[in-house]
C-alpha positions, -999 to 999 in steps of 0.1 A, spaced: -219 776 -262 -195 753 -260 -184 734 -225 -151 727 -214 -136 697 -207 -134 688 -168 -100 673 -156 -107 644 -133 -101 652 -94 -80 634 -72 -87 632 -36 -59 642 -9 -57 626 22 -30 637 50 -30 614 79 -6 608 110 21 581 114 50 575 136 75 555 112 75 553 76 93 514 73 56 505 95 41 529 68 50 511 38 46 478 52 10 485 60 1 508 28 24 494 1 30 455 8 1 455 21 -30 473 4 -10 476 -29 -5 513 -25 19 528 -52 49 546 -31 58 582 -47 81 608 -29 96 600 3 118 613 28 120 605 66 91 621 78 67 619 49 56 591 25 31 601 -6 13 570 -19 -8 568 -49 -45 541 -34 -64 537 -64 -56 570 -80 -53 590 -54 -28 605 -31 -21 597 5 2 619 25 18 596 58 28 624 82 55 610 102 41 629 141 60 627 176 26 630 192 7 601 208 -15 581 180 -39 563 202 -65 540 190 -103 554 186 -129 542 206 -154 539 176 -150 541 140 -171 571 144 -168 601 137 -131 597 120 -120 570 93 -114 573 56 -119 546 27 -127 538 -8 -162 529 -22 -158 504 -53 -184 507 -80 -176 472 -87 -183 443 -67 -157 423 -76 -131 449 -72 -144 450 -34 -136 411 -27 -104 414 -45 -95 438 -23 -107 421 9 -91 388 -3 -58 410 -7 -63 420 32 -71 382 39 -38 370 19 -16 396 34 -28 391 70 -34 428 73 -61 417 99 -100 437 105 -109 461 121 -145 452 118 -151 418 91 -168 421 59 -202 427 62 -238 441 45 -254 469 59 -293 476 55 -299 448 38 -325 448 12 -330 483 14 -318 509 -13 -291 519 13 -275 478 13 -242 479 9 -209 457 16 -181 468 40 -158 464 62 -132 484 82 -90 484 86 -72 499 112 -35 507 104 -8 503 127 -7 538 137 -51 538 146 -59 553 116 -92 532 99 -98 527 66 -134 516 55 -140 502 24 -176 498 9 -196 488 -19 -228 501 -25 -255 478 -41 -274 508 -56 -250 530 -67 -272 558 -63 -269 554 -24 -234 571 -28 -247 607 -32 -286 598 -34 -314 584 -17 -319 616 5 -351 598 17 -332 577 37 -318 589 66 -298 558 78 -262 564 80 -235 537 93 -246 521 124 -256 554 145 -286 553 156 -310 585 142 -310 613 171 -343 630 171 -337 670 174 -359 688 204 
């Protein structure tokens, strides 16, 4: 039997603004997103292949109180694609959310972050995974961000 070809799969992300100019600043100047259609109250964007959708809203964006349980992000599969990223947020004084860091250090979980937050609260977290079968793997471990593990009753 023969298989069939798979088509890659982009990931869509819709997400809550409350101007596009502040948008494009942020996501285009900025992070080097690649602007697509626009209109007034929408802005598609093109980060590293995939699609973000700015949603222009009238309601109140108001910044989190943790970057748990809601931010987005890429994980790079190459290190050096992770600093040049980071060194684009340094040269284009896009400021962090929480600075680069590694997580779980020396375990097979390690990996490099660090966190964004847009002007309109959104956060953006952006990671590197020593071992890169700690992206889907590694269900051993049971560490996840920096939550501490509730034990069930």
């Amino acid at each position: 039997m023969a298989q069939l070809a798979i088509a890659p799969v982009l990931f869509h992300l819709a997400f809550p603004v409350s101007n596009i100019p502040e948008t494009k600043a942020f996501y285009v100047e900025g992070l080097g997103c690649e602007p697509g259609r626009e209109n007034p109250h929408c802005l598609i964007m093109k980060l590293y292949g995939h699609q973000l959708v700015a949603h222009v809203t009238s309601e109140p964006l108001t910044p989190p109180s943790s970057i748990y349980p809601r931010h987005f992000g890429l994980i790079f599969l190459a290190e050096a694609d992770w600093q040049n990223l980071r060194d684009r947020v340094v040269a284009k004084e896009l400021g962090f959310y929480q600075p680069p860091r590694t997580r779980f250090v020396n375990t097979p979980l390690e990996h490099k972050t660090f966190f964004l937050a847009d002007p309109f609260h959104n956060l953006i977290e952006i990671k590197f995974y020593r071992h890169a079968e700690a992206i889907f793997g590694n269900r051993d471990q049971h560490a996840v961000g920096d939550t501490p593990l509730m034990s069930t009753p």
